[in-house]
PDB file as gemmi writes it, atoms N, CA and C in Angstrom:
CRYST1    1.000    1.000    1.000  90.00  90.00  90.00 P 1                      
ATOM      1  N   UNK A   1       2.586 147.944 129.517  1.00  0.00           N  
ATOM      2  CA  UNK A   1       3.383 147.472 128.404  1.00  0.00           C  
ATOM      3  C   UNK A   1       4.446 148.513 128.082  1.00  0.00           C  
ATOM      4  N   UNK A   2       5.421 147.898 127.460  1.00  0.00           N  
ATOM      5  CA  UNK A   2       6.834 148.853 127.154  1.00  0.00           C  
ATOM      6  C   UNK A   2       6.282 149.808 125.702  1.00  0.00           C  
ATOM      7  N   UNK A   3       6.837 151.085 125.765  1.00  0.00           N  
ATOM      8  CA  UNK A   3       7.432 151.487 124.692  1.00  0.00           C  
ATOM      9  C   UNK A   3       7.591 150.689 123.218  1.00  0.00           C  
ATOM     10  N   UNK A   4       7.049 151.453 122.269  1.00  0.00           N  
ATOM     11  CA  UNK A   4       7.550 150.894 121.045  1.00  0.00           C  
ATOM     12  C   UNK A   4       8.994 150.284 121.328  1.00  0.00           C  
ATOM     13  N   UNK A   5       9.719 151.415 121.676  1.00  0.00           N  
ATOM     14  CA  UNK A   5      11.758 151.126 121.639  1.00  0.00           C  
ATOM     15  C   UNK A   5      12.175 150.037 122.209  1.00  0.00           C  
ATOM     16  N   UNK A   6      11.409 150.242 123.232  1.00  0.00           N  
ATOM     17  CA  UNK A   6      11.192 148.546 124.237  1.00  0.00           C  
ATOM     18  C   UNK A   6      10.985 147.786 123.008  1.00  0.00           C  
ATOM     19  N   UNK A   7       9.818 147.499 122.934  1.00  0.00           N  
ATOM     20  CA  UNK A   7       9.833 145.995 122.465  1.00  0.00           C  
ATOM     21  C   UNK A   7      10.717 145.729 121.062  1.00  0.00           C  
ATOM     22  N   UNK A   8      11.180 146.473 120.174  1.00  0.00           N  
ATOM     23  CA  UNK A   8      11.564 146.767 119.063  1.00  0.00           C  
ATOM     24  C   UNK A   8      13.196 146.049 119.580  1.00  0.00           C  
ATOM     25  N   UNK A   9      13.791 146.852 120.597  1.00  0.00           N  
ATOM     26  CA  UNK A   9      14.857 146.656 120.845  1.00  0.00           C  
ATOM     27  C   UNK A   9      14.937 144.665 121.422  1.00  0.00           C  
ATOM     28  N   UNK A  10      13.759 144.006 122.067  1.00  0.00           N  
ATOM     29  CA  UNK A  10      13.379 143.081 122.874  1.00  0.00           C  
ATOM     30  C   UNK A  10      13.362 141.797 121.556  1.00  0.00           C  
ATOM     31  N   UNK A  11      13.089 142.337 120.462  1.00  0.00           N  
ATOM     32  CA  UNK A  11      12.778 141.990 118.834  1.00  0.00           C  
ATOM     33  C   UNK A  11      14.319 141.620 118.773  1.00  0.00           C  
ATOM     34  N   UNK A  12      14.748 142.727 118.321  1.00  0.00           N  
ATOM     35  CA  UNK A  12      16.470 142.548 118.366  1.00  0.00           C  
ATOM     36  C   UNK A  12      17.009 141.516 119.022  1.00  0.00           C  
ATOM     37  N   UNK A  13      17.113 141.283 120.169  1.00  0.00           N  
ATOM     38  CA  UNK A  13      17.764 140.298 120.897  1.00  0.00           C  
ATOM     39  C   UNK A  13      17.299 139.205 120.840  1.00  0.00           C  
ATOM     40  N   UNK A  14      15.967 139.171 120.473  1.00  0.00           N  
ATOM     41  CA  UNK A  14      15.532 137.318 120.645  1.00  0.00           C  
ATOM     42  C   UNK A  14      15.692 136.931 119.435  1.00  0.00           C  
ATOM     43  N   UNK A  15      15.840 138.186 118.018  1.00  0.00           N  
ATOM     44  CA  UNK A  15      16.485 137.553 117.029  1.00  0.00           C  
ATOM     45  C   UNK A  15      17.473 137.141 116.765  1.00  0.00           C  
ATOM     46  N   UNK A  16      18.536 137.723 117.234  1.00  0.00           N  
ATOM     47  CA  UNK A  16      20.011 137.487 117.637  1.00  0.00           C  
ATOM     48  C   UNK A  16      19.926 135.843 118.309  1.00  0.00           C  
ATOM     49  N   UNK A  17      19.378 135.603 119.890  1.00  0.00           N  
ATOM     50  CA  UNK A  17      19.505 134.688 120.341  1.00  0.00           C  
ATOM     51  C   UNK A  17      18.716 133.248 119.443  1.00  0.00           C  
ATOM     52  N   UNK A  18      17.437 133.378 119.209  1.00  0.00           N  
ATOM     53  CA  UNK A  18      16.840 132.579 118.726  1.00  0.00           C  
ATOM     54  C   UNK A  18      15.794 133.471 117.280  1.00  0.00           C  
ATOM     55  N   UNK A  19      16.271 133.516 116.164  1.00  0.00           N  
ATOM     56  CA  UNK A  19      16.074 133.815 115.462  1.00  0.00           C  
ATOM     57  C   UNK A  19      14.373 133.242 115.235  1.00  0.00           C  
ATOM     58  N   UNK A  20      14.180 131.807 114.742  1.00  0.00           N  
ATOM     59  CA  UNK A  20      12.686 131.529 114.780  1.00  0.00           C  
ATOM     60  C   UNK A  20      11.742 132.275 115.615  1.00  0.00           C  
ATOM     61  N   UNK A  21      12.177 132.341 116.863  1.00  0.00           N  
ATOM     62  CA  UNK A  21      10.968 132.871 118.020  1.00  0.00           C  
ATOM     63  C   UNK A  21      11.143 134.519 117.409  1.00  0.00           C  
ATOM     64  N   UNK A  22      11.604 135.063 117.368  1.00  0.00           N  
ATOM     65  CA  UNK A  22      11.392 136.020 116.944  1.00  0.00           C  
ATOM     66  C   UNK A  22      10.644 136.374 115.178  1.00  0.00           C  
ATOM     67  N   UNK A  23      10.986 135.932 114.559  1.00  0.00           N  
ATOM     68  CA  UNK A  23      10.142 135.911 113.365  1.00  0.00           C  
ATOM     69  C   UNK A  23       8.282 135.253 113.793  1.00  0.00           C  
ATOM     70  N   UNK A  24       8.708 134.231 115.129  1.00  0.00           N  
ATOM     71  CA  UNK A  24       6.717 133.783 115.237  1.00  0.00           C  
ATOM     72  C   UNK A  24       6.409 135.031 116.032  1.00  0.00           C  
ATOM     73  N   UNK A  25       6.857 135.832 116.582  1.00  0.00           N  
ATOM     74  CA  UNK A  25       6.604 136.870 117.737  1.00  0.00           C  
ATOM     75  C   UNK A  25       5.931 137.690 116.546  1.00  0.00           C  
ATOM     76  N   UNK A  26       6.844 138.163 115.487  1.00  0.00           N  
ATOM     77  CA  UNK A  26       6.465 139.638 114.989  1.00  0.00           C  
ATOM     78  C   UNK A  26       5.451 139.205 113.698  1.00  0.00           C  
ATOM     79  N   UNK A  27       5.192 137.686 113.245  1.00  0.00           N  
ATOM     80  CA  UNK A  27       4.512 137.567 111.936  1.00  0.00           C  
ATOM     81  C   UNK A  27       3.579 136.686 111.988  1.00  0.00           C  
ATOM     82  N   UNK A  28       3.313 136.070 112.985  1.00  0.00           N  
ATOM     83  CA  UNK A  28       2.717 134.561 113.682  1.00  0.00           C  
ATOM     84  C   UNK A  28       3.414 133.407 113.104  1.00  0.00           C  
ATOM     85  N   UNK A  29       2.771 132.388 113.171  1.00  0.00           N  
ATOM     86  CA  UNK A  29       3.621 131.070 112.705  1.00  0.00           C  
ATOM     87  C   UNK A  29       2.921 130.625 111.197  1.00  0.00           C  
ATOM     88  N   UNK A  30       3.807 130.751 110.418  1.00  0.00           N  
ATOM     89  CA  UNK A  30       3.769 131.084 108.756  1.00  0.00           C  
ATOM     90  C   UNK A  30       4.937 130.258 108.337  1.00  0.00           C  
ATOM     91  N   UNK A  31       5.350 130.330 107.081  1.00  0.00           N  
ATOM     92  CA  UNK A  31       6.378 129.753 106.246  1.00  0.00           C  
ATOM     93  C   UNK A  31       7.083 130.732 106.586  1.00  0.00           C  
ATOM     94  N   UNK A  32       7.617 131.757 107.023  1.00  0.00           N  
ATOM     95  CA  UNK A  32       8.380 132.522 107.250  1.00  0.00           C  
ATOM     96  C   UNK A  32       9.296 132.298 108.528  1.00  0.00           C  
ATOM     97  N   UNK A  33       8.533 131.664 109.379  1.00  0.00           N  
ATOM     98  CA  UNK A  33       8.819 130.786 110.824  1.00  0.00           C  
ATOM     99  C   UNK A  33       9.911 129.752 110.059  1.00  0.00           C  
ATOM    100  N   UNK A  34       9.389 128.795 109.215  1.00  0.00           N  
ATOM    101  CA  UNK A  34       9.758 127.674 108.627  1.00  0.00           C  
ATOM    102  C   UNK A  34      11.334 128.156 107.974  1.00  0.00           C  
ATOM    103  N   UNK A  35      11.222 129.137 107.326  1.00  0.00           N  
ATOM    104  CA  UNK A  35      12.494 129.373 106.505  1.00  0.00           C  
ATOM    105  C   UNK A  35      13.599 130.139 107.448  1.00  0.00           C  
ATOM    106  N   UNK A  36      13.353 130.472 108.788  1.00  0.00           N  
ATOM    107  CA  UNK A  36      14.104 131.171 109.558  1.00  0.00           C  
ATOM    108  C   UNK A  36      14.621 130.120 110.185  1.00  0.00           C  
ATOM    109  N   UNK A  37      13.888 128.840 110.628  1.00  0.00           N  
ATOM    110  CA  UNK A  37      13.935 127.618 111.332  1.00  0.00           C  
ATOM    111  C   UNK A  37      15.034 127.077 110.652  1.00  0.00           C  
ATOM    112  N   UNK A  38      14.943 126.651 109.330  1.00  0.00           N  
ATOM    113  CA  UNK A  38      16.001 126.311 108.211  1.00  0.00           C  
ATOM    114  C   UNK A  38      17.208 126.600 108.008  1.00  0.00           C  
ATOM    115  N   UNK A  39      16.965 127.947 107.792  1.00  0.00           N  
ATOM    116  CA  UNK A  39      18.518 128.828 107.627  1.00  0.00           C  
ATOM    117  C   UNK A  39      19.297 128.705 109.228  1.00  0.00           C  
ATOM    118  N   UNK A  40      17.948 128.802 110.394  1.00  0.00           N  
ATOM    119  CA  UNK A  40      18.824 128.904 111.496  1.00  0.00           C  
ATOM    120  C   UNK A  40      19.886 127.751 111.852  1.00  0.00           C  
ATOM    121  N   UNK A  41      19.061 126.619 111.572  1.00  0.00           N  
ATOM    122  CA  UNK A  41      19.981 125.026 111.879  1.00  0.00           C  
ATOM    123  C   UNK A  41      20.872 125.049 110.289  1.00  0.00           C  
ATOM    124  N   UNK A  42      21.157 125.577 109.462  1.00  0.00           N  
ATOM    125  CA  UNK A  42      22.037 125.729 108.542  1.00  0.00           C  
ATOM    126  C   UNK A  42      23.506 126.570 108.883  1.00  0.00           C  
ATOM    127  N   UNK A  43      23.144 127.565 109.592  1.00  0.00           N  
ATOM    128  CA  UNK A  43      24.104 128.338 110.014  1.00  0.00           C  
ATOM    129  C   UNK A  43      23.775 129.405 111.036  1.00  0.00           C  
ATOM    130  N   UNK A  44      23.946 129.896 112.571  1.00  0.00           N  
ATOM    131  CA  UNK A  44      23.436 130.839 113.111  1.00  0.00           C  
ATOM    132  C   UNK A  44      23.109 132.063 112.539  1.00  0.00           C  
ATOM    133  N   UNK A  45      24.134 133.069 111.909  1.00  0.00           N  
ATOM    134  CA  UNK A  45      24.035 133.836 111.328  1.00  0.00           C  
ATOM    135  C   UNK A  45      23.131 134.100 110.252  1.00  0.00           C  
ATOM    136  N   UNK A  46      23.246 133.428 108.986  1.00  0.00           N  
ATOM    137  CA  UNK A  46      21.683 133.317 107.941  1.00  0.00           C  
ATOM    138  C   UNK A  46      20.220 133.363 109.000  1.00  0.00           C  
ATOM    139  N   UNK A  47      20.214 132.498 109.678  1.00  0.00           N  
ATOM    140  CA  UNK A  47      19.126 132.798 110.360  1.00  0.00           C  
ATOM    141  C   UNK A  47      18.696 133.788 111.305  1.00  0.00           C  
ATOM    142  N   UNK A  48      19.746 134.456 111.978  1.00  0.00           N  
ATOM    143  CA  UNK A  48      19.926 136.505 112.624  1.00  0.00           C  
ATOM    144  C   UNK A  48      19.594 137.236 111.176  1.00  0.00           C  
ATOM    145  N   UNK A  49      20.694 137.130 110.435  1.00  0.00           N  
ATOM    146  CA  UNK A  49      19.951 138.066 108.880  1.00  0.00           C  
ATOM    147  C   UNK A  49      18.748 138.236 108.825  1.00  0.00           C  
ATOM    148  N   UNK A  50      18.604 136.797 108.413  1.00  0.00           N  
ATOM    149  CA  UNK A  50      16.570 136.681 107.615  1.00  0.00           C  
ATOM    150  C   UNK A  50      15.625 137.125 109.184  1.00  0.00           C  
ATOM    151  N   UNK A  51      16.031 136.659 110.559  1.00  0.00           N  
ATOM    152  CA  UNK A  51      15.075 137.034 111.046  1.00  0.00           C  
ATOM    153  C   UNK A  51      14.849 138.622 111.329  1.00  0.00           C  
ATOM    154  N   UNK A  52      16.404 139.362 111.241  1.00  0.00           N  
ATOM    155  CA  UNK A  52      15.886 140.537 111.363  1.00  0.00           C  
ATOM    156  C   UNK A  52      15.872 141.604 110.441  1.00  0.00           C  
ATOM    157  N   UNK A  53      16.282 140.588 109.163  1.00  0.00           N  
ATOM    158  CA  UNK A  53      14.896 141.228 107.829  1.00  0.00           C  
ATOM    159  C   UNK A  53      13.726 141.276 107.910  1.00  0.00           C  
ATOM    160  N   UNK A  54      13.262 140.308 108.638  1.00  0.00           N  
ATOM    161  CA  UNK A  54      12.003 139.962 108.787  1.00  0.00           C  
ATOM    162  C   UNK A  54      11.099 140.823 109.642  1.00  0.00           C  
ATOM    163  N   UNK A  55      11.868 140.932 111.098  1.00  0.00           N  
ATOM    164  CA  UNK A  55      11.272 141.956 111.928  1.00  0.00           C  
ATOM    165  C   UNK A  55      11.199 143.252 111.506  1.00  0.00           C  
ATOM    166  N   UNK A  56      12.328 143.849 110.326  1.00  0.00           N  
ATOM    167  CA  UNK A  56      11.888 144.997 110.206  1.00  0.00           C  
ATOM    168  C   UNK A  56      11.511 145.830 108.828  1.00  0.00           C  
ATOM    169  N   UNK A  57      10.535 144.568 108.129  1.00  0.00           N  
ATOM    170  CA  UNK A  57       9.358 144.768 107.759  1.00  0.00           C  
ATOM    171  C   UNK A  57       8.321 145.350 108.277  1.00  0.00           C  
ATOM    172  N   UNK A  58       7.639 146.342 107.767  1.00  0.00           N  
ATOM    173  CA  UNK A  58       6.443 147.106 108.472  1.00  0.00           C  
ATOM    174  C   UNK A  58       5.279 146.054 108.857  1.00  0.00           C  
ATOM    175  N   UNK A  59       4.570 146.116 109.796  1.00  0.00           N  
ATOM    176  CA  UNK A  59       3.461 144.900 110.327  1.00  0.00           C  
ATOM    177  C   UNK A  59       2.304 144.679 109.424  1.00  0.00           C  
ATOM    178  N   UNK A  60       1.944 143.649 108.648  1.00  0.00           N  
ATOM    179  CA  UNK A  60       1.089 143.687 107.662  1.00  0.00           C  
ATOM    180  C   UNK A  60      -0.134 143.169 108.509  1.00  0.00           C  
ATOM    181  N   UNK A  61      -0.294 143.307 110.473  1.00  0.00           N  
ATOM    182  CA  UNK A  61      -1.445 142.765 110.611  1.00  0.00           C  
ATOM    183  C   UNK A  61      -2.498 144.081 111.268  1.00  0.00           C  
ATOM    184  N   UNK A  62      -3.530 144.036 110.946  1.00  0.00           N  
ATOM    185  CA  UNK A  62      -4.756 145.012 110.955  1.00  0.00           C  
ATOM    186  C   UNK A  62      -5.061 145.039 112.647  1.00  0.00           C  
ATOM    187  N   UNK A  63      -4.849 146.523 112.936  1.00  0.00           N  
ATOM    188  CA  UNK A  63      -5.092 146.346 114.776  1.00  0.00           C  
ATOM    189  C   UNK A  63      -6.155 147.088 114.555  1.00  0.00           C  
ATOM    190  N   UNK A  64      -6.970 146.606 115.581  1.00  0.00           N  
ATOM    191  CA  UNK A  64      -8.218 147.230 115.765  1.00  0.00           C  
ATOM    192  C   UNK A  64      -7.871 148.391 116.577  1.00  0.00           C  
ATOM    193  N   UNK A  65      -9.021 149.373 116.019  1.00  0.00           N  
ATOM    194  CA  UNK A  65      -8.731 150.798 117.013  1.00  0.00           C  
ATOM    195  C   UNK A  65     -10.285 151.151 117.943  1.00  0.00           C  
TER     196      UNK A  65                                                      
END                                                                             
């Protein structure tokens, strides 16, 4: 597997390209999916914003060690 920078940077671009898939990548599929989905078919851009507000939120999910 890549590097944090890797995938971080990999985050970046699929938010850019497809904003939704990237918000289900980094948060699973939530209302957060839903409102990126929204904004995205509203306007490309609103939906790049919110998704990569979204991605760079710290990860609120619990990894096992």
């Amino acid at each position: 597997m890549g590097t944090l920078e890797d995938v971080k940077l990999l985050e970046i671009i699929i938010a850019f390209l497809l904003p939704p898939v990237a918000v289900w990548m980094k948060k699973g599929f939530n209302s957060q999916v839903l409102i990126a989905l929204v904004l995205w078919l509203l306007g490309h851009i609103p939906g790049v914003i919110y998704a990569l507000w979204v991605i760079s939120q710290p990860d609120d999910r619990v990894v096992p060690r």
